[in-house]
N, C-alpha and C positions, 0 to 999 in steps of 0.2 A: 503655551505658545503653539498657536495652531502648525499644521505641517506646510511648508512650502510648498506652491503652488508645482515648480518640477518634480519636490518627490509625491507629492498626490499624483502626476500624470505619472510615474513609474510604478505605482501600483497599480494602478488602471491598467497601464500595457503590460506586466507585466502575469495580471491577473485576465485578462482576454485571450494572450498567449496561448496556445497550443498546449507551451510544459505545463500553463500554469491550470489550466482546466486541469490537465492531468491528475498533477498535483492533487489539488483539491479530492479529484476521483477518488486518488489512492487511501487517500486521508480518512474519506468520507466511509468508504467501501472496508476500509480495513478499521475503524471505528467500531463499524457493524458488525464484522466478523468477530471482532474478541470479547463485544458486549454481548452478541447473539450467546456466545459460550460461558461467557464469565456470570451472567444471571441465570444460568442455569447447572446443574448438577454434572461435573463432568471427573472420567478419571483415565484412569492408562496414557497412552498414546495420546489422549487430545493437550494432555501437558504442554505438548513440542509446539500442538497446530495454537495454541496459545500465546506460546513464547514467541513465537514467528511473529503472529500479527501484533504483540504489541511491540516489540523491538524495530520492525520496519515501520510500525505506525509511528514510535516517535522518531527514529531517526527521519522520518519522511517529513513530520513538522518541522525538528531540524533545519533541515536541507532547504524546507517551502519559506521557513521565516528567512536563514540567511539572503537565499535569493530575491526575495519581496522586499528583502531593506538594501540591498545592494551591496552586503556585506563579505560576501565570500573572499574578499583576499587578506578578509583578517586569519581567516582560517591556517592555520600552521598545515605545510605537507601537502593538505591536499586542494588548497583553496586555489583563487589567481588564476594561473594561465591553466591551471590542470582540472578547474574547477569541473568542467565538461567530461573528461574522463571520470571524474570520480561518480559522476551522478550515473553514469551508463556502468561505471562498475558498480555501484547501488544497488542500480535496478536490474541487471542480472543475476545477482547474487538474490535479491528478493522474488525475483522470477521463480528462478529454479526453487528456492524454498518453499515459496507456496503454492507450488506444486506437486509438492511432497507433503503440504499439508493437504492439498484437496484430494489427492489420493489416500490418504487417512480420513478423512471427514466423509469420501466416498465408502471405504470401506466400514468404516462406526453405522454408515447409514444404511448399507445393507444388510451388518448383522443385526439391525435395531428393525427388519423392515418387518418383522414377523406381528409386532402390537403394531401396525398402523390397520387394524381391525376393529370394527364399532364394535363387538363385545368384549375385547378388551379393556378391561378396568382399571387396572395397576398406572402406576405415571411411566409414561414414555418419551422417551429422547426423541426416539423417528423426527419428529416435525424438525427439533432444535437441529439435529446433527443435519437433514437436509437443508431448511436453511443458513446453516453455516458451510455445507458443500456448496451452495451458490454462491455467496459472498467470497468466496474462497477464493474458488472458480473465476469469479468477475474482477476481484482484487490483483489477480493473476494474470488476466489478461490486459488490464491496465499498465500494470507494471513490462509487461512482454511488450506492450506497444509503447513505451516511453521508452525502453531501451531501444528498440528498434531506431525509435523516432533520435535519439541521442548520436547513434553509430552512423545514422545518417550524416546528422551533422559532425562529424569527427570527421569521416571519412571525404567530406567536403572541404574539409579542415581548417574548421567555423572552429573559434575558443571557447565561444559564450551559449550559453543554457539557451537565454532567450531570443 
């Protein structure tokens, strides 16, 4: 059975939406970062910047699907009227994380910076750890503008995401 013609136009608005670009961003950018790392050779400290991006990347699918189906007040606790506080405590809490991962993925990538030499032979991280600093980086600043964008609307004292 095809989808009704009103929830086809709520994914439409809700996928044009401002969150829902977002979303998508966060999604898209934090995919990137944990594949940039995960196909390639990685140890110590990038465990964490690992764990981060895949934990906000699915809770961020989470979050993108319940909204896109209009689901959130099935949510126990934190769905419903609170649904908006929870998505801006989200995405602070992923904020600050991944920015302690991009300060570790900065640091991996200056002590890796010594082989980014053409006669350097040996296999080199350099390239992978910088860009995983930038995805990082860019994942970070998504999430630091959808919480912004969130507290906005809280403090306007709007209930809903979109």
């Amino acid at each position: 059975m095809p989808p009704q013609p009103q929830v086809r136009r709520n994914f439409k608005e809700f996928l044009k939406s401002f969150i829902g670009i977002v979303r998508v961003l966060q999604i898209l950018l934090g995919a990137g970062l944990w594949v940039t790392i995960a196909a390639n050779k990685y140890e110590g400290s990038i465990h964490y910047v690992l764990f981060v991006a895949v934990f906000f990347w699915l809770l961020t699918m989470a979050i993108f699907i319940l909204t896109l189906l209009d689901k959130q007040d099935l949510v126990p606790i934190v769905g419903g009227e609170r649904w908006l506080l929870s998505n801006v405590i989200h995405d602070v809490a992923a904020t600050a994380l991944y920015l302690s991962a991009v300060g570790i993925m900065i640091y991996k990538t200056d002590k890796n910076s010594y082989c980014n030499l053409a006669s350097y032979t040996y296999q080199c991280l350099y390239k992978v750890y910088l860009t995983a600093s930038v995805f990082a980086c860019l994942t970070a600043s998504v999430y630091l503008l959808s919480a912004v964008y969130g507290v906005c609307r809280k403090c306007r004292g709007e209930q809903t995401v979109v």
